[in-house]
N, C-alpha and C positions, 0 to 999 in steps of 0.2 A: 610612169610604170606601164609598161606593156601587158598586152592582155595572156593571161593564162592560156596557150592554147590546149593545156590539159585539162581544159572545165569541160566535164562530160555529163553535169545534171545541173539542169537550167530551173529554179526555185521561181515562184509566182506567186506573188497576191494576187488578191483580185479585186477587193473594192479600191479604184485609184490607181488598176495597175491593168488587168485584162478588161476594166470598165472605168468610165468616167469619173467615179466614186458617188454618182447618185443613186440614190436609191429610193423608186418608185414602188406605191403600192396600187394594186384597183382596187376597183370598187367592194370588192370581197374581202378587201385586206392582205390579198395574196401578193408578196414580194417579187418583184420582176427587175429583172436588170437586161442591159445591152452592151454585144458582145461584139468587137469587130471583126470584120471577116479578112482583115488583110493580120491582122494579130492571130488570128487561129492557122492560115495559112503556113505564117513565124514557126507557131506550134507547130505544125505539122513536119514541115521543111525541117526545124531541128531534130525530130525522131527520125525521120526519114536519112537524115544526117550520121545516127548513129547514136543519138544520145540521148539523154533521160530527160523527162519532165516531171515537173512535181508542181501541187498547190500546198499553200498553207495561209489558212485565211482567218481570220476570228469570226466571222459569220456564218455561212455559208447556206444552204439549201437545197432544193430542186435543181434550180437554174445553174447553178453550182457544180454539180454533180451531173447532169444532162450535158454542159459544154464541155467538160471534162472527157467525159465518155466518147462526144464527138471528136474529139480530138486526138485521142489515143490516149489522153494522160491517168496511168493508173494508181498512182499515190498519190492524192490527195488527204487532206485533213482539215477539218471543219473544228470551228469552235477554239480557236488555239490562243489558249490564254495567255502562253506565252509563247511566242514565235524563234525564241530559241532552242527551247527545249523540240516545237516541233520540228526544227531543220535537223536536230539531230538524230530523230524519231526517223524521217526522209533518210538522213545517209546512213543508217541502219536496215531499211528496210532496200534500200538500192543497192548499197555495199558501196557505196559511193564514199568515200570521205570527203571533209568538208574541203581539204584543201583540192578539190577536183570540182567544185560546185562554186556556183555563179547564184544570185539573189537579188530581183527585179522589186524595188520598192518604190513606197512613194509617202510615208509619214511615220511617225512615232513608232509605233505599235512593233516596227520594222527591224529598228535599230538592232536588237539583239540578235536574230536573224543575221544582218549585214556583216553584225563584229565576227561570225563565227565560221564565214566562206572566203573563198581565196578572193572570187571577185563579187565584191556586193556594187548592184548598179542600182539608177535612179534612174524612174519618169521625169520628165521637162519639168514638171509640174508641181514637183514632191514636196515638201515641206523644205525649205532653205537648209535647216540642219542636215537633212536627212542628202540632198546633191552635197554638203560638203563629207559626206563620209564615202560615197562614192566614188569607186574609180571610175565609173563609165557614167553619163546623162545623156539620155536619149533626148535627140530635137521633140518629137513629137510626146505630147501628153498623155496621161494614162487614160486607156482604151481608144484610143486615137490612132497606134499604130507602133506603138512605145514599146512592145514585146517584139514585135516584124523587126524593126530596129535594132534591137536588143540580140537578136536570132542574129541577125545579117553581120552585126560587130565579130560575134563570135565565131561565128567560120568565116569571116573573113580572117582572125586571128590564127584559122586552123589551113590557112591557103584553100580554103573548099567553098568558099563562095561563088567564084566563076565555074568551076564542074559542077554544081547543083544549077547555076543559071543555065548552064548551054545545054541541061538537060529540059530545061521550057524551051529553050528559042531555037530547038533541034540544029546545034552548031555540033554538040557533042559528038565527039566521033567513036 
């Protein structure tokens, strides 16, 4: 199957998917996590693009809500107990429908999410179920570069790959 090049909001977990899925505490007890910077790039590059992002995570936080904001991405939802219900919650509050949205996973939690977008994709890494439900598996791991990937599939599907590169490597004319 080829990819939708009508997916115009790009869905995101985040523990396992914009991070490695560890999750460190300090000394305080204060939850911390780590973000890539070639994966927020992704992010950005798809808004920049023309198109929506969103999170939907069952955790979330601070850290959460701060990368988010760096980002640009303004629908986010924390705490989601079930992760279908929030992508619906997302293409409501976007206008997006589901059949125009794309859903970057990487284990259980996911599945229902995935069943409910035109293209549900998968970190390298994801739980074995969770890459056979996917149409797309990104080479790189989650929080490793698996969104940047994920980003670059998708406008390459929309032909807008190479006009957003030749807009870094000043070919563009």
């Amino acid at each position: 199957m080829s990819v939708p090049a009508t997916v115009t909001l790009l869905i995101l977990d985040v523990d396992g998917v914009l991070t490695d899925g560890s999750i460190v505490y300090d000394d305080r007890g204060a939850e911390t996590k780590t973000f890539n910077v070639r994966d927020g790039f992704g992010v950005k590059l798809w808004i920049e693009a023309g198109g929506a992002c969103a999170i939907v995570t069952r955790r979330g936080g601070e850290a959460v809500r701060r990368r988010a904001a760096e980002l640009g991405i303004e629908h986010v939802i924390e705490g989601a107990g079930d992760k279908g219900d929030a992508v619906q919650e997302i293409c409501r509050r976007t206008r997006v429908p589901p059949d125009r949205a794309a859903y970057l996973a990487d284990d259980w939690p996911d599945l229902a999410a995935m069943r409910l977008v035109a293209y549900p994709m998968a970190v390298a890494d994801a739980d074995p179920r969770v890459r056979e439900r996917a149409r797309f598996v990104t080479r790189a791991p989650g929080g490793r570069g698996a969104v940047r990937e994920a980003v670059e599939h998708l406008l390459e599907a929309r032909d807008a790959l190479t006009h957003h590169f030749r807009r870094y490597d000043g070919t563009q004319a």
